[in-house]
C-alpha positions as CSV (number, residue, x, y, z in Angstrom):
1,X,-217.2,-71.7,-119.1
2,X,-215.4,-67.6,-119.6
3,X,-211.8,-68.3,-118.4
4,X,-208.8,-67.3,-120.2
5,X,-205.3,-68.0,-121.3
6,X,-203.1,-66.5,-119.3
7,X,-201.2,-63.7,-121.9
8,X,-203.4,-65.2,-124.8
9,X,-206.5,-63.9,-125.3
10,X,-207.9,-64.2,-128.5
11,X,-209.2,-61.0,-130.4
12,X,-209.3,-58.4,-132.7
13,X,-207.4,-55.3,-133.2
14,X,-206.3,-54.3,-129.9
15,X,-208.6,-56.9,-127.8
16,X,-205.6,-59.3,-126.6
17,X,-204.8,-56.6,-125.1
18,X,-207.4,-56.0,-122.6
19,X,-207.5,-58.2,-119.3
20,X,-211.1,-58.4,-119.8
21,X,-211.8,-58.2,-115.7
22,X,-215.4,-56.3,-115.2
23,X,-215.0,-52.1,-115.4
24,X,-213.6,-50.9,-112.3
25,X,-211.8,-53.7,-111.4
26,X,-208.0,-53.3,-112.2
27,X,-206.2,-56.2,-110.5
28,X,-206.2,-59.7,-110.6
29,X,-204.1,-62.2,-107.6
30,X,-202.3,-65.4,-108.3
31,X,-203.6,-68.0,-105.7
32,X,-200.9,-70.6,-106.3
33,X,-201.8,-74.1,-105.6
34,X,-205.3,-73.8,-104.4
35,X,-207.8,-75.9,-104.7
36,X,-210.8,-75.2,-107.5
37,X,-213.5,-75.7,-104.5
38,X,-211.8,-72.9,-102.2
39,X,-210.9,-70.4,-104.8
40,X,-214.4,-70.7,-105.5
41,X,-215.8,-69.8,-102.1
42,X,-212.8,-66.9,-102.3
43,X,-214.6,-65.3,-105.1
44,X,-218.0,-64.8,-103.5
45,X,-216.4,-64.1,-99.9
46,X,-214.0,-61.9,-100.7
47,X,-212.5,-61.3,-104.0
48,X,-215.8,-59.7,-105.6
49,X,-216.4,-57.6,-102.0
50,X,-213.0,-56.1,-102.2
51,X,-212.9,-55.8,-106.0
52,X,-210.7,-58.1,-107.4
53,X,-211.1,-58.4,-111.1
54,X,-209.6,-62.2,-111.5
55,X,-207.5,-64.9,-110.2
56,X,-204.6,-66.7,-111.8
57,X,-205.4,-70.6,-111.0
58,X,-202.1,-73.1,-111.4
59,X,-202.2,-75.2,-114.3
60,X,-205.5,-77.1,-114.5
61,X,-204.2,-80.0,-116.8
62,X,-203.4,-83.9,-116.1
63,X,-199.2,-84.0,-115.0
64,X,-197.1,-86.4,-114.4
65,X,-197.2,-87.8,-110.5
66,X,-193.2,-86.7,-108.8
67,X,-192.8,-88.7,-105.6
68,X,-189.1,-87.9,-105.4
69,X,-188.8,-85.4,-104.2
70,X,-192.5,-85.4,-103.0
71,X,-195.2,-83.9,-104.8
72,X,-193.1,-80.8,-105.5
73,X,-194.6,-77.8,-106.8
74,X,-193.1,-78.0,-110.2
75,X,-195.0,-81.3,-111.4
76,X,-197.5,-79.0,-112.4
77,X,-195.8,-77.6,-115.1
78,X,-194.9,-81.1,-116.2
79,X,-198.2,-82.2,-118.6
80,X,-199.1,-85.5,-119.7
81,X,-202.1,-84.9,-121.3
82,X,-205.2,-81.5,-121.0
83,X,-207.1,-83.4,-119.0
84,X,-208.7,-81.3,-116.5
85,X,-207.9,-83.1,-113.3
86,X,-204.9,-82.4,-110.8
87,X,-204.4,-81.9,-106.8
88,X,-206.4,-78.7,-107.4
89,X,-209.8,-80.9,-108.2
90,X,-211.4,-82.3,-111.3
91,X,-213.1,-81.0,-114.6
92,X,-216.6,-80.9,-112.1
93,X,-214.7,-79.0,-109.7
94,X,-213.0,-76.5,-111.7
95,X,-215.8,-76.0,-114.2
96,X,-218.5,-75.1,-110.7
97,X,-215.2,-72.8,-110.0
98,X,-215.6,-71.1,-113.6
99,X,-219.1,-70.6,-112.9
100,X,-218.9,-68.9,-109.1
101,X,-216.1,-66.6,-109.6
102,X,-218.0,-64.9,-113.0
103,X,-221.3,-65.1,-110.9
104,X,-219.9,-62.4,-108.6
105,X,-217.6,-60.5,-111.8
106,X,-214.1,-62.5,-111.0
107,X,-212.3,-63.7,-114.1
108,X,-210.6,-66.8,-114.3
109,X,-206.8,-66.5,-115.9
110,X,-205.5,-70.1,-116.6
111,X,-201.8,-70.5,-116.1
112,X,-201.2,-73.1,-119.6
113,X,-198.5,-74.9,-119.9
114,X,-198.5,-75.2,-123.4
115,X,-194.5,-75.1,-124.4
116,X,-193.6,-78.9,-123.7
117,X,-194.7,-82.0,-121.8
118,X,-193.0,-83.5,-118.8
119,X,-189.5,-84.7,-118.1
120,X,-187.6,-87.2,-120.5
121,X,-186.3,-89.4,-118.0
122,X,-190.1,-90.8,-116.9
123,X,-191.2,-94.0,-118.5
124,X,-194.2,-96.2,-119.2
125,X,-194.3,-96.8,-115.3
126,X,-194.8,-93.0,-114.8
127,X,-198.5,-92.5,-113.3
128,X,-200.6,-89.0,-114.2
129,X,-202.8,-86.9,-112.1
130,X,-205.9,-88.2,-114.1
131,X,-204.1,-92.3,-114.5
132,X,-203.2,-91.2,-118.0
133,X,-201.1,-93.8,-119.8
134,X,-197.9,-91.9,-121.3
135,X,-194.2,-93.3,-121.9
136,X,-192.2,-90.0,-121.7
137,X,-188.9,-91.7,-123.0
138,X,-190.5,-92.9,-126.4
139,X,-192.4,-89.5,-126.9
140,X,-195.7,-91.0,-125.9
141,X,-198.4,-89.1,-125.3
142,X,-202.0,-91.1,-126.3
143,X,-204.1,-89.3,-124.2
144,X,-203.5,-86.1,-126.0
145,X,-202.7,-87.9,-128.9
146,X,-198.7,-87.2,-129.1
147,X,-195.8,-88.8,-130.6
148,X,-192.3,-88.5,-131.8
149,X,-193.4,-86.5,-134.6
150,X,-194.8,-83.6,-132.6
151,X,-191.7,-83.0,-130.3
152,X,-188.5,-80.9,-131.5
153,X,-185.8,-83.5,-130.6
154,X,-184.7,-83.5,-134.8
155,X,-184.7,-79.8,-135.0
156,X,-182.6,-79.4,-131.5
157,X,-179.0,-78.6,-133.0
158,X,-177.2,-79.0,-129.4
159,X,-175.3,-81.9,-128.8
160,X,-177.3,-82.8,-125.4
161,X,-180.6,-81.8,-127.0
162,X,-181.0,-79.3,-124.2
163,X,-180.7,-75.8,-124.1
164,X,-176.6,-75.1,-123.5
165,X,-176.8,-71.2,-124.4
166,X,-179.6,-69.3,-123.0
167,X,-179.2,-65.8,-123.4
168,X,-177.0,-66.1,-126.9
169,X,-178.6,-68.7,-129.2
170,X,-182.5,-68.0,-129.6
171,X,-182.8,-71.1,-131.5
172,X,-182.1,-73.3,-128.9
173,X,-184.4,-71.2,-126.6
174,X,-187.4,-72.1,-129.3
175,X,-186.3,-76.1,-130.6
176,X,-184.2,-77.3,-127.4
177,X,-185.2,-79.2,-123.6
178,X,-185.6,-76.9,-121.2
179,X,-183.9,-78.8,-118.3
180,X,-184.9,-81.9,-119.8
181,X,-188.7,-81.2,-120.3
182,X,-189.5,-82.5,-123.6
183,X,-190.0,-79.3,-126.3
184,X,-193.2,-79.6,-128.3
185,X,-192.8,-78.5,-132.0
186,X,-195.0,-75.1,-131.9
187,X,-195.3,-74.3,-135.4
188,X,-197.6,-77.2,-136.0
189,X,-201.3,-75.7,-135.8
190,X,-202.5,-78.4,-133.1
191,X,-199.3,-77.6,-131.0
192,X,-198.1,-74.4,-129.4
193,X,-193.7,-70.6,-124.8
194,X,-193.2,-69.1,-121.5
195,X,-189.7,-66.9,-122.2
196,X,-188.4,-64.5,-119.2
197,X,-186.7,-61.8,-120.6
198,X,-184.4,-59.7,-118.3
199,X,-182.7,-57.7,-121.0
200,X,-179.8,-59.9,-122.1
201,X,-181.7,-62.7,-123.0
202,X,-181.3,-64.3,-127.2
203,X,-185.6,-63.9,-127.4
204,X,-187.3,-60.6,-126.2
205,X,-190.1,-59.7,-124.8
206,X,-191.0,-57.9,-128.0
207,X,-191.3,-60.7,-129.9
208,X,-194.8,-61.4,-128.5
209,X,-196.9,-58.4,-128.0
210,X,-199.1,-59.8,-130.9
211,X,-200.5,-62.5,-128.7
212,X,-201.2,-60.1,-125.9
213,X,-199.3,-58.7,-122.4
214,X,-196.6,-60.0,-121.6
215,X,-194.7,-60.9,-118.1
216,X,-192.6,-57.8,-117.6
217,X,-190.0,-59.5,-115.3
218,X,-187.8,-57.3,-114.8
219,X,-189.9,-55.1,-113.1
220,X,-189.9,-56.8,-109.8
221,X,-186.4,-57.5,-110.0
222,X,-186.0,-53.8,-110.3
223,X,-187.9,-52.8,-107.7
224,X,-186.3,-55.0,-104.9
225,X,-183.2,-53.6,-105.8
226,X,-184.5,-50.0,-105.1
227,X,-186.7,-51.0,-102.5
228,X,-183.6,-52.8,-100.4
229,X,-181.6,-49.7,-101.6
230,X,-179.0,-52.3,-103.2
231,X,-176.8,-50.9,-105.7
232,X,-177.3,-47.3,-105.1
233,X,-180.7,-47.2,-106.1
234,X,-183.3,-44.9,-104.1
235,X,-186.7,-44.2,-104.1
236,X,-186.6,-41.0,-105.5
237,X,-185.2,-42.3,-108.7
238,X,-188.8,-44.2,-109.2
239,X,-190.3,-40.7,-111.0
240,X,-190.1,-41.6,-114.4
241,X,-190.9,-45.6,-113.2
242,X,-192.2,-47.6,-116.7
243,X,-190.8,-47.0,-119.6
244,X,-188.1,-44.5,-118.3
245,X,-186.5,-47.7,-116.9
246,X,-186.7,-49.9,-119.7
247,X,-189.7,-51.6,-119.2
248,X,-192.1,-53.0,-122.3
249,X,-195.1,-50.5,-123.0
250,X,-197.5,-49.9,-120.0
251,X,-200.3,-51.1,-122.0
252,X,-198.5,-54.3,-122.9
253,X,-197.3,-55.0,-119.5
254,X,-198.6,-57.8,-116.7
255,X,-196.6,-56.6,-113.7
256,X,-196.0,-58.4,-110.4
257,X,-193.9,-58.0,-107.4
258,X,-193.0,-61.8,-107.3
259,X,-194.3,-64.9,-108.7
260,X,-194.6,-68.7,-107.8
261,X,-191.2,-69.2,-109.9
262,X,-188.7,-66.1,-108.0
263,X,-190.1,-66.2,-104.9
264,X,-187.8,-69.2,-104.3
265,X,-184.7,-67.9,-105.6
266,X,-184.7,-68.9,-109.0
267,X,-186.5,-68.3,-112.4
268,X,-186.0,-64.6,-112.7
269,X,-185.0,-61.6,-111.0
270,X,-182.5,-63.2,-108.6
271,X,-181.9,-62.2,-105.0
272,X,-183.6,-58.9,-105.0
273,X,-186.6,-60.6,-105.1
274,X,-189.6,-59.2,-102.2
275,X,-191.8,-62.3,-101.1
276,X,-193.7,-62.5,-97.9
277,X,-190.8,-63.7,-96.0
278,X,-189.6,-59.8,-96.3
279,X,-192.9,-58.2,-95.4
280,X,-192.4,-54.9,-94.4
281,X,-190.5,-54.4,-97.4
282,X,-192.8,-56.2,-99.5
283,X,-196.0,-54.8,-98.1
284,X,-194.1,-51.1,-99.7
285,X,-193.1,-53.0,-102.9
286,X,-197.1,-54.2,-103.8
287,X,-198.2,-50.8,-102.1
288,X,-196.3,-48.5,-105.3
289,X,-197.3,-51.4,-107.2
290,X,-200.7,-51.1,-106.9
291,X,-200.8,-47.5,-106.9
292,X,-199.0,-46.8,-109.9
293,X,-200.8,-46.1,-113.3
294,X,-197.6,-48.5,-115.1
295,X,-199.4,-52.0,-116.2
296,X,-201.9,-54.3,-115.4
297,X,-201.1,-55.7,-111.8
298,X,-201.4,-59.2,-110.6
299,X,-200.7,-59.7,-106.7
300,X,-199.2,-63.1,-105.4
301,X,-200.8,-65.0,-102.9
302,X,-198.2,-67.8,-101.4
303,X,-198.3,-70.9,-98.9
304,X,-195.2,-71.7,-96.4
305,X,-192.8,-74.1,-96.7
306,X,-190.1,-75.2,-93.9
307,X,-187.0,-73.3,-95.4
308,X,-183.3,-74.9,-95.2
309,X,-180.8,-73.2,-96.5
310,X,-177.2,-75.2,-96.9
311,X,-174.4,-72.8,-98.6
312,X,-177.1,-69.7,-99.5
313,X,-179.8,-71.9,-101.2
314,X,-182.8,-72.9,-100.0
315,X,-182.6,-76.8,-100.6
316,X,-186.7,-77.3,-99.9
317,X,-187.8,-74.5,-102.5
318,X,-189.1,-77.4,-104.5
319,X,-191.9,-77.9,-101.9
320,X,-195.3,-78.4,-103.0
321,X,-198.7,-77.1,-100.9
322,X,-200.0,-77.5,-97.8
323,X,-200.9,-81.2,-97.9
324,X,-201.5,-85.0,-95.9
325,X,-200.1,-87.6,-97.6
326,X,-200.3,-85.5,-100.8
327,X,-204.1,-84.4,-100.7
328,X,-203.8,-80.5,-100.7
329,X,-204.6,-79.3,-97.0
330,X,-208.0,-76.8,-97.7
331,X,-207.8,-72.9,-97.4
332,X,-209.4,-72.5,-93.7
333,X,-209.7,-68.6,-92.9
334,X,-209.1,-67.5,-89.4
335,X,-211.0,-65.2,-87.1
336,X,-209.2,-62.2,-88.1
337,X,-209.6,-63.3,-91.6
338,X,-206.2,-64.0,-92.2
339,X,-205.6,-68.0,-93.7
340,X,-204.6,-71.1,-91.5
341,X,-203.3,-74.5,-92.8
342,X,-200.1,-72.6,-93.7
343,X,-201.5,-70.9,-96.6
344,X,-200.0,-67.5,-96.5
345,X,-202.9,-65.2,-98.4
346,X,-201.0,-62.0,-99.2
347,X,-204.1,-60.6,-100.8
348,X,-206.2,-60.7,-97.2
349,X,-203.2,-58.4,-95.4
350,X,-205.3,-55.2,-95.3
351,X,-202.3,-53.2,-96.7
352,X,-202.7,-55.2,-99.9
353,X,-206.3,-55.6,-99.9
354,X,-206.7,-52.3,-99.4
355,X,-204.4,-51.1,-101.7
356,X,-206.2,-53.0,-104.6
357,X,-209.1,-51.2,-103.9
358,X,-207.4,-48.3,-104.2
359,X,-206.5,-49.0,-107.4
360,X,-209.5,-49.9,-108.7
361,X,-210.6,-45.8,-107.1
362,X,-207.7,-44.1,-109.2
363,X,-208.6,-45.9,-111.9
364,X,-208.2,-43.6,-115.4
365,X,-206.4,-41.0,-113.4
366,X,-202.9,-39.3,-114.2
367,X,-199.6,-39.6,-112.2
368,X,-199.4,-36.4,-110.5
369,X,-197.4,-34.3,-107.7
370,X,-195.0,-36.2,-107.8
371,X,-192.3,-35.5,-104.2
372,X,-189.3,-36.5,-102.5
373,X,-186.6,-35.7,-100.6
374,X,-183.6,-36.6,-103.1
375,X,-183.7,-40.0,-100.8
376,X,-186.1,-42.6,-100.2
377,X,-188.7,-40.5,-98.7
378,X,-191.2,-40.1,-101.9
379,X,-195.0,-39.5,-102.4
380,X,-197.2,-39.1,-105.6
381,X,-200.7,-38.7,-106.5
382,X,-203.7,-40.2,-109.0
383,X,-205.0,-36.7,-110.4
384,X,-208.1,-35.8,-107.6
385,X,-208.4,-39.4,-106.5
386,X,-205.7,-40.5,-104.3
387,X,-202.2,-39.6,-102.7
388,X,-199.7,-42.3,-101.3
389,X,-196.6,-41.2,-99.3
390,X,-193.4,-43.6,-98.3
391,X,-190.4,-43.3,-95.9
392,X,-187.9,-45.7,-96.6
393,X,-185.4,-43.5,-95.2
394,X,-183.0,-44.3,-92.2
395,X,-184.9,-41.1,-90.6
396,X,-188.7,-40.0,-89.5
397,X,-190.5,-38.0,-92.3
398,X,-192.0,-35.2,-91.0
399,X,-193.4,-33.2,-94.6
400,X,-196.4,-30.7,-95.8
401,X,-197.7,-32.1,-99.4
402,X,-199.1,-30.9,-102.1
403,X,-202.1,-34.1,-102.4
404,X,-204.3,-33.0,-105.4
405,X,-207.4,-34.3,-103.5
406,X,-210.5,-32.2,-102.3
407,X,-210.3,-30.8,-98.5
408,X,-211.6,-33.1,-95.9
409,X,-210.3,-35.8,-93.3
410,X,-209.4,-39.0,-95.0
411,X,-208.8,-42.9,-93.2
412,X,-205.4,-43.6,-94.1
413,X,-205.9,-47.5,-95.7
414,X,-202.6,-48.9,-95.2
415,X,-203.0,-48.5,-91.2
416,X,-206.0,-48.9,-90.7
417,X,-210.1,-49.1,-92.8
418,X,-213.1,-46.5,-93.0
419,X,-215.8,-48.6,-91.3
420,X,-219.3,-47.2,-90.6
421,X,-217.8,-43.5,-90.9
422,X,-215.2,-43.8,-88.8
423,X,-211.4,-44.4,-89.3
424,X,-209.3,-47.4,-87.2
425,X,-206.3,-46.0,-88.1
426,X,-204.3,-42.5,-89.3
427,X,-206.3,-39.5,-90.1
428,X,-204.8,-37.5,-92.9
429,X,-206.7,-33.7,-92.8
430,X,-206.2,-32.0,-95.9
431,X,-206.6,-28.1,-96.2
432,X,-208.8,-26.3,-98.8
433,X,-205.3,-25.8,-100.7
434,X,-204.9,-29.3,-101.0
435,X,-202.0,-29.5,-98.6
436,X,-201.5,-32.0,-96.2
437,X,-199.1,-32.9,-93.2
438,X,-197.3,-36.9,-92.8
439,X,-195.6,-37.5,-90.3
440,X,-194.3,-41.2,-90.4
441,X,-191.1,-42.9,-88.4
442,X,-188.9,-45.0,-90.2
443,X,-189.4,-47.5,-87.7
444,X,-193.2,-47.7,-88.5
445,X,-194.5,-51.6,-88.6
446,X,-195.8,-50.1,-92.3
447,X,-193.9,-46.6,-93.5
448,X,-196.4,-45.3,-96.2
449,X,-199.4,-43.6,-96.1
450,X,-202.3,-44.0,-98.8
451,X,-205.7,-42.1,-99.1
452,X,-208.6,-42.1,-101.5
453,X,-211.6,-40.5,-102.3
454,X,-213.3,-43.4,-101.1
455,X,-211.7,-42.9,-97.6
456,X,-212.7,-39.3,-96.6
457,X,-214.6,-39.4,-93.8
């Protein structure tokens, strides 16, 4: 089977470096919670068609069984043993999933939870996704086989045995219980740490760029803020976006708008945060995402849960997938191709879809004529290939620029798709100069503009 460790690849020289999708494809999309059998069908339906390069699956291993509250979505990150079996399907399932996806070119990027096992307040009576025996309270694990001896509860120096100081005592980060989940000792060879790093945090990002990229949090955090226009920020400060803003280097960077983890409020990056729940905002956010040269992209692609929120916090963010009586609901896809069953598909909105392709056509270029209006009206280009332009001004754009791309009529992809020759939606005529004319109203359903070589007409 050719899947990989998410962040870990194995290699020499520069190799862990390199996300190892097929040439051309430059994205991969996180489809969080799905089942093995449907993410296999997703790779030969639509994923290879629409050049996705590889899908981030939730963690395929045996976990401990949480009935309260009910089947949350955490209890994957919870391990009892690396048995491949879980909600998602079996070692059968996942292995035929393996197999599809690199039939038609798509990667498979495991999410491994490799750091700890579950909580320490299960006991012997604590049931496993694959009926794996395991006494969490004693430190025992047969099915891998673990014991006391491979868990840092003597090398914890905090009175509780849990982490008590985060951001100031990287010791505890590396030999302490993270919220009680039970810390394996990772400089024994048979055992070995997902750390966010925000800036102020006691271990940095740094730290780990010789096992591979790493998860440049901050980034959407960051771009929230500017695209919400919190704190000042505009869109006109996003020029030197990367390494101008403190970023880890492009080519050591796994970048995301939001993940499984923020989306609900916690984990990283705060309230700034874009999910689908914002998604006009969002749909903006993943569309300078994806057409920005800064890191390898990943793109999220969520479910629905019934929201409550009591005092500003969303009390039901701990809800697991679309399921009956725990058995994960399947991925049905609607007429209009979007998902039913409450599964959200971010990746099938054509602004996103589209906008990985577009990625995939800019490919190698340069960031170039760069434009905005000292606000939040900006645009940029990918050397002769492409040319996006955004208003997320409080007033219509109305602008002649400077695109960089060859004279002819192009289907704008964010409104609309080139199909048979023809455009559905804006037509963008650039001049033999290489000038262009947008026009777009800040009340727009979608304020941004993107064309491609692939989209001239």
């Amino acid at each position: 089977m050719k899947f990989f460790l998410l962040l870990s690849a194995i290699g020499l020289c520069w190799a862990q470096y390199t996300p190892h999708t097929q040439p051309g494809r430059t994205s991969i999309v996180h489809l969080f919670e799905w089942r093995w059998a449907d993410i296999a069908l997703e790779c030969e339906r639509y994923l290879a068609p629409y050049g996705f390069g590889g899908v981030q699956v939730s963690p395929p291993n045996d976990n401990i069984i949480v009935n309260n509250p009910y089947r949350p979505w955490w209890e994957r990150y919870q391990p009892i043993s690396y048995k491949l079996c879980t909600r998602s399907g079996n070692e059968d399932e996942f292995r035929n999933m393996v197999t599809k996806c690199n039939n038609v070119g798509v990667r498979i990027y495991v999410d491994a939870v490799i750091n700890h096992m579950c909580g320490e307040d299960h006991g012997a009576e604590s049931r496993s996704t694959c009926g794996s025996c395991s006494n969490p309270r004693n430190r025992k694990f047969p099915a891998v086989p673990y014991s006391a001896w491979d868990f840092n509860d003597g090398k914890c120096k905090t009175g509780s045995g849990g982490i008590e100081s985060y951001n100031q005592d990287a010791d505890q980060v590396r030999d302490c219980r993270l919220t009680g989940l039970l810390d394996l000792a990772l400089e024994k060879d048979y055992v070995r740490t997902k750390v966010i790093d925000l800036g102020g945090e006691s271990v940095k990002s740094n730290e780990y760029f010789g096992n591979g990229r790493v998860t440049e949090f901050k980034y959407g955090a960051k771009l929230g803020t500017v695209i919400r226009k919190w704190d000042g920020e505009k869109m006109c400060y996003l020029r030197n976006w990367g390494e101008g803003w403190g970023f880890v280097p492009s080519d050591r960077a796994l970048v995301f708008v939001d993940n499984h983890d923020n989306q609900r409020g916690h984990g990283a990056g705060g309230a700034s945060i874009l999910t689908f729940w914002d998604a006009r905002m969002y749909k903006m956010a993943v569309g300078f995402m994806l057409a920005h040269p800064y890191g390898f992209t990943r793109v999220m692609s969520s479910y629905r849960w019934q929201r409550n929120f009591q005092n500003g916090k969303d009390i039901n963010d701990w809800m697991g997938p679309p399921n009956d009586n725990g058995v994960t609901k399947e991925v049905t896809i609607n007429p209009d191709t979007t998902c039913g069953n409450d599964w959200v598909c971010e990746h099938r909105w054509r602004q996103i879809r589209n906008m990985v392709v577009f990625r995939n056509v800019v490919d190698g270029q340069p960031f170039s004529n760069w434009w905005d209006n000292g606000s939040n009206q900006v645009a940029f280009g990918r050397g002769n290939r492409g040319f996006i332009v955004f208003n997320n001004d409080d007033s219509s754009m109305s602008s002649t620029l400077q695109t960089g791309l060859p004279a002819g009529t192009y289907c704008d992809v964010i409104s609309g798709d080139k199909l048979d020759g023809c455009c559905t939606g804006i037509e963008v005529h650039v001049s033999e100069d290489g000038n262009a004319h947008f026009s777009i109203s800040n009340t727009a359903e979608d304020p941004f503009i993107a064309i491609h070589a692939e989209s001239k007409l």
